[in-house]
mmCIF file as Biopython writes it, N, C-alpha, C and O atoms, coordinates in Angstrom:
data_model
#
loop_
_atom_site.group_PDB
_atom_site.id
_atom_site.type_symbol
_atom_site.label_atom_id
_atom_site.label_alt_id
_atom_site.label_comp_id
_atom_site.label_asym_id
_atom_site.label_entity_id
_atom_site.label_seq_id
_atom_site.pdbx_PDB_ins_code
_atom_site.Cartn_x
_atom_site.Cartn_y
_atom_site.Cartn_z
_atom_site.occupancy
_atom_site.B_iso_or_equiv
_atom_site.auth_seq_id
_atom_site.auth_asym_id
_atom_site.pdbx_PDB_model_num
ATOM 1   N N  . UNK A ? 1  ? 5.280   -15.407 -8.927 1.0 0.0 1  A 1 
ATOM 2   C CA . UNK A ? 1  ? 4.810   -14.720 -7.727 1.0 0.0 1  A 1 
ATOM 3   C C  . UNK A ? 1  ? 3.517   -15.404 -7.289 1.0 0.0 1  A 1 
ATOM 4   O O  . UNK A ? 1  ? 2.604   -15.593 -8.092 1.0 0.0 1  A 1 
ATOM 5   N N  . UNK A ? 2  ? 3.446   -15.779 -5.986 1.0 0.0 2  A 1 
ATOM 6   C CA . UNK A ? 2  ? 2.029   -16.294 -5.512 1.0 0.0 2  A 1 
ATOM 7   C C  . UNK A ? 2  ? 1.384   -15.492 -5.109 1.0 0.0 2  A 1 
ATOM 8   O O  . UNK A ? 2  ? 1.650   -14.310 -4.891 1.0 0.0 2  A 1 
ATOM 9   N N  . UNK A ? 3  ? 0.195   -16.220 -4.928 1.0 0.0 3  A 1 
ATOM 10  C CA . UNK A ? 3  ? -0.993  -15.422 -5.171 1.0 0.0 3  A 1 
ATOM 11  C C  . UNK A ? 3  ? -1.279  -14.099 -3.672 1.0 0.0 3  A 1 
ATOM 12  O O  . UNK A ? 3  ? -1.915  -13.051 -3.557 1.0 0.0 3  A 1 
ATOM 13  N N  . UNK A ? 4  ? -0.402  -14.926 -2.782 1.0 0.0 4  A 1 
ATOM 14  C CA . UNK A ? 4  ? -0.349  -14.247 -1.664 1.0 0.0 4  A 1 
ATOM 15  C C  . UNK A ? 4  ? -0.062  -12.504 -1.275 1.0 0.0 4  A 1 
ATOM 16  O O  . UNK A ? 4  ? -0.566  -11.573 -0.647 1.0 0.0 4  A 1 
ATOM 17  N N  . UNK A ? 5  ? 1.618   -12.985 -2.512 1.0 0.0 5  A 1 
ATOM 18  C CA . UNK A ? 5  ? 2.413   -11.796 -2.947 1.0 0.0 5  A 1 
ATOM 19  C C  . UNK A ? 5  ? 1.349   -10.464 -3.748 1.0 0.0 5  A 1 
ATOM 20  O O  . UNK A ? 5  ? 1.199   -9.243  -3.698 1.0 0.0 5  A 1 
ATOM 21  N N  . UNK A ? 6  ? 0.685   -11.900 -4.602 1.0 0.0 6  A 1 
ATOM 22  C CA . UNK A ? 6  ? 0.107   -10.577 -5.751 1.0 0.0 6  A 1 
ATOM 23  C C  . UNK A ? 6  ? -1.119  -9.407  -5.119 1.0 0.0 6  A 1 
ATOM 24  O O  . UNK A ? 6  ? -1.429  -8.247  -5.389 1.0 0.0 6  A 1 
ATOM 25  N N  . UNK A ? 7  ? -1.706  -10.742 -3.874 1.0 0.0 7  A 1 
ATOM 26  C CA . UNK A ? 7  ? -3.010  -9.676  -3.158 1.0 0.0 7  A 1 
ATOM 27  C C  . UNK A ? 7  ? -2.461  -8.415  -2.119 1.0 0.0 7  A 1 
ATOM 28  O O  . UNK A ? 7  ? -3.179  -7.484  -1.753 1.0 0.0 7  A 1 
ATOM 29  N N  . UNK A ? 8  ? -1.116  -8.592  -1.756 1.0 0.0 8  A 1 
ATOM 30  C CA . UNK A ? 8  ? -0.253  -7.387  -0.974 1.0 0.0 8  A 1 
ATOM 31  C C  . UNK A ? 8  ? -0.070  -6.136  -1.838 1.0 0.0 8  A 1 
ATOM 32  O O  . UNK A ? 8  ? -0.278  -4.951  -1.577 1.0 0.0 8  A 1 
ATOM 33  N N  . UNK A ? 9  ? 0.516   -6.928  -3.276 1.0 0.0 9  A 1 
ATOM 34  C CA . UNK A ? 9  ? 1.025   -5.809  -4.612 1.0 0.0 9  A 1 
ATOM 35  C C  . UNK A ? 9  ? -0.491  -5.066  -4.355 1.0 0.0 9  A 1 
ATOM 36  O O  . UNK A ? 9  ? -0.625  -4.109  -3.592 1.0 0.0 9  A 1 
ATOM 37  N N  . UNK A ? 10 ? -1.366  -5.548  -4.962 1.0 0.0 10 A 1 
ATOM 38  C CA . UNK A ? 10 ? -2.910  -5.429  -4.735 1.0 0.0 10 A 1 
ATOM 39  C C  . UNK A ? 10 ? -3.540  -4.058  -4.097 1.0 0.0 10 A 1 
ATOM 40  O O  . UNK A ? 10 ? -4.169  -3.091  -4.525 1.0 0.0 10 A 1 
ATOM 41  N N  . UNK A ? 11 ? -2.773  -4.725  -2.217 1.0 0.0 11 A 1 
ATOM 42  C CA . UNK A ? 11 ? -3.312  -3.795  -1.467 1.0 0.0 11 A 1 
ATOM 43  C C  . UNK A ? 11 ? -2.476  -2.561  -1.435 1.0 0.0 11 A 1 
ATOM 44  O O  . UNK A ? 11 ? -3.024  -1.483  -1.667 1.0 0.0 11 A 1 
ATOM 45  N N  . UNK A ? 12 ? -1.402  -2.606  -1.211 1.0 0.0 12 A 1 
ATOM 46  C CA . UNK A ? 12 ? -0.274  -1.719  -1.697 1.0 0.0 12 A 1 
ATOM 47  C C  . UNK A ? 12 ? -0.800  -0.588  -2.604 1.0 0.0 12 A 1 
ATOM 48  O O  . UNK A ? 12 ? -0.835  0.556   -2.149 1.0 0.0 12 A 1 
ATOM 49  N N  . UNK A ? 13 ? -1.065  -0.754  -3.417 1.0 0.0 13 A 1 
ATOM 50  C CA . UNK A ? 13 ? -1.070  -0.019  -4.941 1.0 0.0 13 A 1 
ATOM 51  C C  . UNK A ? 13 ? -2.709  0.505   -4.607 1.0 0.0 13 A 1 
ATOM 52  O O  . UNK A ? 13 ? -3.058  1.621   -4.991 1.0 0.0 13 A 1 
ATOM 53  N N  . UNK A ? 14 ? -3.328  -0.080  -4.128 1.0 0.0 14 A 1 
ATOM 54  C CA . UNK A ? 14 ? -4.910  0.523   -3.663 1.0 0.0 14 A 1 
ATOM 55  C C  . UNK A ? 14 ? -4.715  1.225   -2.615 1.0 0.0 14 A 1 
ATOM 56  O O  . UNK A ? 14 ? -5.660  2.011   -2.657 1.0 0.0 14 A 1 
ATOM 57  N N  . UNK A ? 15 ? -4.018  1.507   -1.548 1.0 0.0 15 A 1 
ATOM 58  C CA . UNK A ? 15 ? -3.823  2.047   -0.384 1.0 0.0 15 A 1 
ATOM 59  C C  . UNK A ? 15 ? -3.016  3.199   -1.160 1.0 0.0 15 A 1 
ATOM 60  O O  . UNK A ? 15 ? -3.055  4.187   -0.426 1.0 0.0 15 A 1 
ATOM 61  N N  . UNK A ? 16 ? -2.457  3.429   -2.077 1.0 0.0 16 A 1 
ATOM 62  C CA . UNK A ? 16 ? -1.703  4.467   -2.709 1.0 0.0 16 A 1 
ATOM 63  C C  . UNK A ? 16 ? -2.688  5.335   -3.289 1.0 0.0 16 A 1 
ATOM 64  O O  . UNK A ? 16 ? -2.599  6.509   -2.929 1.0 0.0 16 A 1 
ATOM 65  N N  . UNK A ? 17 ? -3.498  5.084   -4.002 1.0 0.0 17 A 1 
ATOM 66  C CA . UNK A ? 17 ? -4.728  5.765   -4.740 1.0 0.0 17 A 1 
ATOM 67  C C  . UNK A ? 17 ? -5.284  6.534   -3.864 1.0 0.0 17 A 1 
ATOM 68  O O  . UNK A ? 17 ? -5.421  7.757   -3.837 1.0 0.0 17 A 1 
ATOM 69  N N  . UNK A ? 18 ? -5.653  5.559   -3.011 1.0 0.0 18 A 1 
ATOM 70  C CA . UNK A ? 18 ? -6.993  6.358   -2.027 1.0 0.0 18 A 1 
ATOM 71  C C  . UNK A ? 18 ? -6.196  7.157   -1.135 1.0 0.0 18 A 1 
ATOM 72  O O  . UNK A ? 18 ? -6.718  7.847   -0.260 1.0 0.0 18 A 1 
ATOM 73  N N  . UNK A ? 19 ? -5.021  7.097   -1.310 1.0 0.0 19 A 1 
ATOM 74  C CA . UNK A ? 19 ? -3.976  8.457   -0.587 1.0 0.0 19 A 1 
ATOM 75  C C  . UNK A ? 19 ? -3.925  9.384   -1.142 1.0 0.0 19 A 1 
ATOM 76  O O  . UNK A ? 19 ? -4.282  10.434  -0.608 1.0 0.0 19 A 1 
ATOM 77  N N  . UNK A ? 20 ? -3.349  9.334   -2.739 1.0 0.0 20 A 1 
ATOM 78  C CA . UNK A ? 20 ? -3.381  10.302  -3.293 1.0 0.0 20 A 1 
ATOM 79  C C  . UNK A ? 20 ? -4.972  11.063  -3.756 1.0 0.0 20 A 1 
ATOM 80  O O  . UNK A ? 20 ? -5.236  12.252  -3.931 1.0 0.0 20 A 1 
ATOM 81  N N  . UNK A ? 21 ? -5.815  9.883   -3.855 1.0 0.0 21 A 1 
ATOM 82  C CA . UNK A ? 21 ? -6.855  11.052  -3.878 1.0 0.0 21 A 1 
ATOM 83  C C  . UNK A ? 21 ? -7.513  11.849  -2.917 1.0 0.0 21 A 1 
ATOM 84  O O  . UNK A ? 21 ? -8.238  12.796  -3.223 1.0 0.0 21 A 1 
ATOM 85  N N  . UNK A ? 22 ? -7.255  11.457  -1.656 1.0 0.0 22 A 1 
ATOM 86  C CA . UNK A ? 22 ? -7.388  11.834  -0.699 1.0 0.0 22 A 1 
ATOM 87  C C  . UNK A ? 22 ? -6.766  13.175  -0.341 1.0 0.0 22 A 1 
ATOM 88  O O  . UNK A ? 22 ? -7.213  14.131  0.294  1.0 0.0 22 A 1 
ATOM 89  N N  . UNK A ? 23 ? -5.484  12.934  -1.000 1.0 0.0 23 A 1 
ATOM 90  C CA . UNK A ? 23 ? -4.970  14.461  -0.848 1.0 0.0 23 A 1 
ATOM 91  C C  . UNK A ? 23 ? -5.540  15.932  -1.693 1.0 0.0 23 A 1 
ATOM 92  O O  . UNK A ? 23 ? -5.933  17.082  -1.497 1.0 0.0 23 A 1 
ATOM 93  N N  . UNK A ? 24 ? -5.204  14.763  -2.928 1.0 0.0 24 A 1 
ATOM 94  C CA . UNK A ? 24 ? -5.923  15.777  -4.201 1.0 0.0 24 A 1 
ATOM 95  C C  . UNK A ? 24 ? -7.506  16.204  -3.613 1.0 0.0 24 A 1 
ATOM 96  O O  . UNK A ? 24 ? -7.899  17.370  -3.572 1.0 0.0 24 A 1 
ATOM 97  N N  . UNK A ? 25 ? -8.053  15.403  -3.317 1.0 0.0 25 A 1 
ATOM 98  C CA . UNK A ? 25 ? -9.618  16.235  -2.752 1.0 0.0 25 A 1 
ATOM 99  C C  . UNK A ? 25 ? -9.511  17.307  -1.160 1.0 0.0 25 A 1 
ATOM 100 O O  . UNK A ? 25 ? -10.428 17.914  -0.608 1.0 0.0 25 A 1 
ATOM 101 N N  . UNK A ? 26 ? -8.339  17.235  -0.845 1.0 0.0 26 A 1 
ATOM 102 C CA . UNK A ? 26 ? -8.080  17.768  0.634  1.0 0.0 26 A 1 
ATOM 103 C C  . UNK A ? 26 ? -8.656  17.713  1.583  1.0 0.0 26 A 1 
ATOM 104 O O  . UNK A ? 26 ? -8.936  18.592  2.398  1.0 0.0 26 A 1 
ATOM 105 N N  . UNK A ? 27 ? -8.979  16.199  1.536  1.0 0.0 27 A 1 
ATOM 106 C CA . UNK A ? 27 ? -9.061  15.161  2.962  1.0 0.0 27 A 1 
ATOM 107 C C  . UNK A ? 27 ? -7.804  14.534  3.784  1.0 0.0 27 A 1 
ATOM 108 O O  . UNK A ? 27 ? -6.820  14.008  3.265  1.0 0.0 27 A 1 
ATOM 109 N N  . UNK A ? 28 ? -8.001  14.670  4.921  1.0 0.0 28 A 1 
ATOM 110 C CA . UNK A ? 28 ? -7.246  13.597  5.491  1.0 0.0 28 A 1 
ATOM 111 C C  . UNK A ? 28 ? -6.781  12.242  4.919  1.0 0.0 28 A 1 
ATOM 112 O O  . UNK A ? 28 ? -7.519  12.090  3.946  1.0 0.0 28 A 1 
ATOM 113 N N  . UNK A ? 29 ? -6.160  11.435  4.973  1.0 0.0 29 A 1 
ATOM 114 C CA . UNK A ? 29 ? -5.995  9.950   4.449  1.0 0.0 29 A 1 
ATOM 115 C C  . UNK A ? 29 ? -6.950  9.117   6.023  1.0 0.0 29 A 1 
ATOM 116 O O  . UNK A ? 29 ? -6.776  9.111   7.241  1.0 0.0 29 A 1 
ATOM 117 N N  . UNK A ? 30 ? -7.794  8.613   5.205  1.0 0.0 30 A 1 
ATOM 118 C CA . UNK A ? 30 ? -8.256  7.487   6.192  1.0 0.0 30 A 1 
ATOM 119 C C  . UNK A ? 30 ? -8.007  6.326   6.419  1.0 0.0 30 A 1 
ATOM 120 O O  . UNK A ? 30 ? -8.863  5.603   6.931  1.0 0.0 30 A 1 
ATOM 121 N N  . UNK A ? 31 ? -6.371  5.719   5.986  1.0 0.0 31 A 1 
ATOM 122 C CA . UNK A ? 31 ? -5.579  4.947   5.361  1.0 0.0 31 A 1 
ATOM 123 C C  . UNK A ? 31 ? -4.820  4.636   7.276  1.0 0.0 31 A 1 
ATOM 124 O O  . UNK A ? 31 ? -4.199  5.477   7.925  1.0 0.0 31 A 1 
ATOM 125 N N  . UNK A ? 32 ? -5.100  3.470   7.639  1.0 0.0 32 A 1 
ATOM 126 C CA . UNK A ? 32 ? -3.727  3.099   8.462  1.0 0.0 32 A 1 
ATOM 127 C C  . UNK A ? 32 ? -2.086  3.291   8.276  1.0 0.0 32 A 1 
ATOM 128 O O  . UNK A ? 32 ? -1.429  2.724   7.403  1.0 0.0 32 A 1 
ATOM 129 N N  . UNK A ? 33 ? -1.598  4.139   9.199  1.0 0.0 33 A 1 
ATOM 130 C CA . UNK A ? 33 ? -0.153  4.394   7.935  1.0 0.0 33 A 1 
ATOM 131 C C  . UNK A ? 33 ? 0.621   3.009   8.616  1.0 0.0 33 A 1 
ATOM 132 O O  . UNK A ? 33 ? 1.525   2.312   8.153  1.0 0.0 33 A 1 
ATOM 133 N N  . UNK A ? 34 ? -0.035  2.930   9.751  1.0 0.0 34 A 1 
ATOM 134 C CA . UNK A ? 34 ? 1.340   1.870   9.910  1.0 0.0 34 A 1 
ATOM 135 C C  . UNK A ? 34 ? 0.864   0.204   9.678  1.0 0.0 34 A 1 
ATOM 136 O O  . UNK A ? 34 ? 1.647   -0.728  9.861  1.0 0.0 34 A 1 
ATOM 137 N N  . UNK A ? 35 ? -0.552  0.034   9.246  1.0 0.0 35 A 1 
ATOM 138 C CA . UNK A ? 35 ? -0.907  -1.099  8.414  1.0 0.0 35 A 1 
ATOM 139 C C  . UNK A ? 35 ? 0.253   -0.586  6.722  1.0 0.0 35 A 1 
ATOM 140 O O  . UNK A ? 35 ? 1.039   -1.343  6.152  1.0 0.0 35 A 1 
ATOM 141 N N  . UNK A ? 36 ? 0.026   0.469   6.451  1.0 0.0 36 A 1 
ATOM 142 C CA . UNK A ? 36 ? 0.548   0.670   5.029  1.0 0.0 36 A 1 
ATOM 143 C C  . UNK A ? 36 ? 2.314   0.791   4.872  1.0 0.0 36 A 1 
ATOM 144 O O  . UNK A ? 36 ? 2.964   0.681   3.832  1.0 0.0 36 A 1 
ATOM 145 N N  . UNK A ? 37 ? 2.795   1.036   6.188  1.0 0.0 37 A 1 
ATOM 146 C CA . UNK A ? 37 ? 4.059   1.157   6.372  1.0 0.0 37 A 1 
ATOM 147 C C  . UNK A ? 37 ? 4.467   -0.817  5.929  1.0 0.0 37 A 1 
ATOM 148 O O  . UNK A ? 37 ? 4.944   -1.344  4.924  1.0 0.0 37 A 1 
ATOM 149 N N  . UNK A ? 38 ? 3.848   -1.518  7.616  1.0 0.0 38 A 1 
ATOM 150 C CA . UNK A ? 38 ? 4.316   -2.366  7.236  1.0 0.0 38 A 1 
ATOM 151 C C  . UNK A ? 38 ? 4.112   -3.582  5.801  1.0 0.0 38 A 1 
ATOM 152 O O  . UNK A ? 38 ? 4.582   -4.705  5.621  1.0 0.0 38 A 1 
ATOM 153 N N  . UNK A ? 39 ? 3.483   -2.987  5.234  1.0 0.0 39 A 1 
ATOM 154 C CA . UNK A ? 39 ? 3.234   -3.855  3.918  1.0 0.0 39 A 1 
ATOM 155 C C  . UNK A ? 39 ? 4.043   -3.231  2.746  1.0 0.0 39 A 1 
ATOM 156 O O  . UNK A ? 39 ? 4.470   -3.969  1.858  1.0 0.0 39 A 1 
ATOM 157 N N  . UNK A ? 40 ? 4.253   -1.946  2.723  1.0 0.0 40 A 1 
ATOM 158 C CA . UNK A ? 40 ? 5.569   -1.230  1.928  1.0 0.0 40 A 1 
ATOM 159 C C  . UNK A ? 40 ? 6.780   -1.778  2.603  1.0 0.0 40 A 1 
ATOM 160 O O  . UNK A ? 40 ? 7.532   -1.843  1.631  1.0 0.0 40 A 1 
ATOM 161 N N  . UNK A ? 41 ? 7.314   -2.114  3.384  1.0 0.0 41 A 1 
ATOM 162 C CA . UNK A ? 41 ? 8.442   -3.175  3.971  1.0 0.0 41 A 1 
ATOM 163 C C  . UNK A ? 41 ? 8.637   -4.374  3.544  1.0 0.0 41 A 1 
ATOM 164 O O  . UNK A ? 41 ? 9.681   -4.722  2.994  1.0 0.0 41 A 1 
ATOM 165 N N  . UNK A ? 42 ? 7.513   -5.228  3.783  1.0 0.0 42 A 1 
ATOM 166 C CA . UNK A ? 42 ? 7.187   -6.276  3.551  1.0 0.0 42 A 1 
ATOM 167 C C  . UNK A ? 42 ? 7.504   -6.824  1.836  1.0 0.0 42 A 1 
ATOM 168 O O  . UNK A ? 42 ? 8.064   -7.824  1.388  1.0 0.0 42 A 1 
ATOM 169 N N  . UNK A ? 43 ? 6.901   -5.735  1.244  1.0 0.0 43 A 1 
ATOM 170 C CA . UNK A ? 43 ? 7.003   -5.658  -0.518 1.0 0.0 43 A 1 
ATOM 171 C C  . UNK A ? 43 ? 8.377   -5.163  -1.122 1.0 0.0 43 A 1 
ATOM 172 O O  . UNK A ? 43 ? 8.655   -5.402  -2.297 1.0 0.0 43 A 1 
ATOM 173 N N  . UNK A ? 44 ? 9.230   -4.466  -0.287 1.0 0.0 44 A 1 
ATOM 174 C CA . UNK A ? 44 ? 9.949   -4.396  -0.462 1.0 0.0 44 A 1 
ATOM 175 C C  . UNK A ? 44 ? 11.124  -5.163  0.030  1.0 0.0 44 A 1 
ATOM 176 O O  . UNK A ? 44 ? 12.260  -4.771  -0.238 1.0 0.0 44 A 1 
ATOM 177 N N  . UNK A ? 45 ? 10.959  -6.007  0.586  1.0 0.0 45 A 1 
ATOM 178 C CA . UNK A ? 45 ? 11.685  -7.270  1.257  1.0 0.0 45 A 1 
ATOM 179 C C  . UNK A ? 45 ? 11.404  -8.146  -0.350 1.0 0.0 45 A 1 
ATOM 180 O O  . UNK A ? 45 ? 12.158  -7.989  -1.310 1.0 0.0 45 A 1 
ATOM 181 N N  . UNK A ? 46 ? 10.704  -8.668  -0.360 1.0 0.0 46 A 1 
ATOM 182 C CA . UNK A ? 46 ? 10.513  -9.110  -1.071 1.0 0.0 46 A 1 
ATOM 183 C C  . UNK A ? 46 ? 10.814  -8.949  -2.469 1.0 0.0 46 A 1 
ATOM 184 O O  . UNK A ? 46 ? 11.106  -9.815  -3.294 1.0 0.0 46 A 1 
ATOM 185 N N  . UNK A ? 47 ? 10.683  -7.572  -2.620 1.0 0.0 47 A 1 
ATOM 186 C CA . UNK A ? 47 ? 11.258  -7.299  -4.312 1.0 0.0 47 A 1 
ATOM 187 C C  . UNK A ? 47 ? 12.608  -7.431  -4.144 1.0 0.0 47 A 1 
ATOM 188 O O  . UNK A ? 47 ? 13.072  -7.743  -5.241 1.0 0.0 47 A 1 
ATOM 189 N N  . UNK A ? 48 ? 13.450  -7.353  -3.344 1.0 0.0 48 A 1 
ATOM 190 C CA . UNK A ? 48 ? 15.097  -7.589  -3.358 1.0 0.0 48 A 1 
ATOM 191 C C  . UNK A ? 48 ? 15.233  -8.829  -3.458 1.0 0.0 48 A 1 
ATOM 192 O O  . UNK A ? 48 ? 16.276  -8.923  -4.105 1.0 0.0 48 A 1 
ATOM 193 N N  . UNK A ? 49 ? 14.688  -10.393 -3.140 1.0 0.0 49 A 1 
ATOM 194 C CA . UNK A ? 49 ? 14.860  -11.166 -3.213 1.0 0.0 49 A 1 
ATOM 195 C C  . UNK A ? 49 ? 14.948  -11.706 -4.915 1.0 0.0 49 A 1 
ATOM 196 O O  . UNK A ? 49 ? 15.205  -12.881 -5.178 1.0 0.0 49 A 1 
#
């Protein structure tokens, strides 16, 4: 996996945290959903390959 791939896995998996804690503290998500949509696509394109 290049290094490209691994900084998406990266952001992916950090954009998940600060969601869920976001919820757990009962804030809003201050998270782009559709920056986070399209990179959950993207990663998942990719994991089928």
């Amino acid at each position: 996996m290049n290094i490209a791939l691994r900084k998406l896995a990266m952001i992916e998996k950090d954009m998940i945290q600060r969601e869920e804690s976001a919820r757990l503290d009962g804030f809003t998500c201050p998270i782009d959903h559709a920056l986070k949509d399209r990179i959950t696509k993207l990663m998942d394109k990719v994991r089928a390959l």
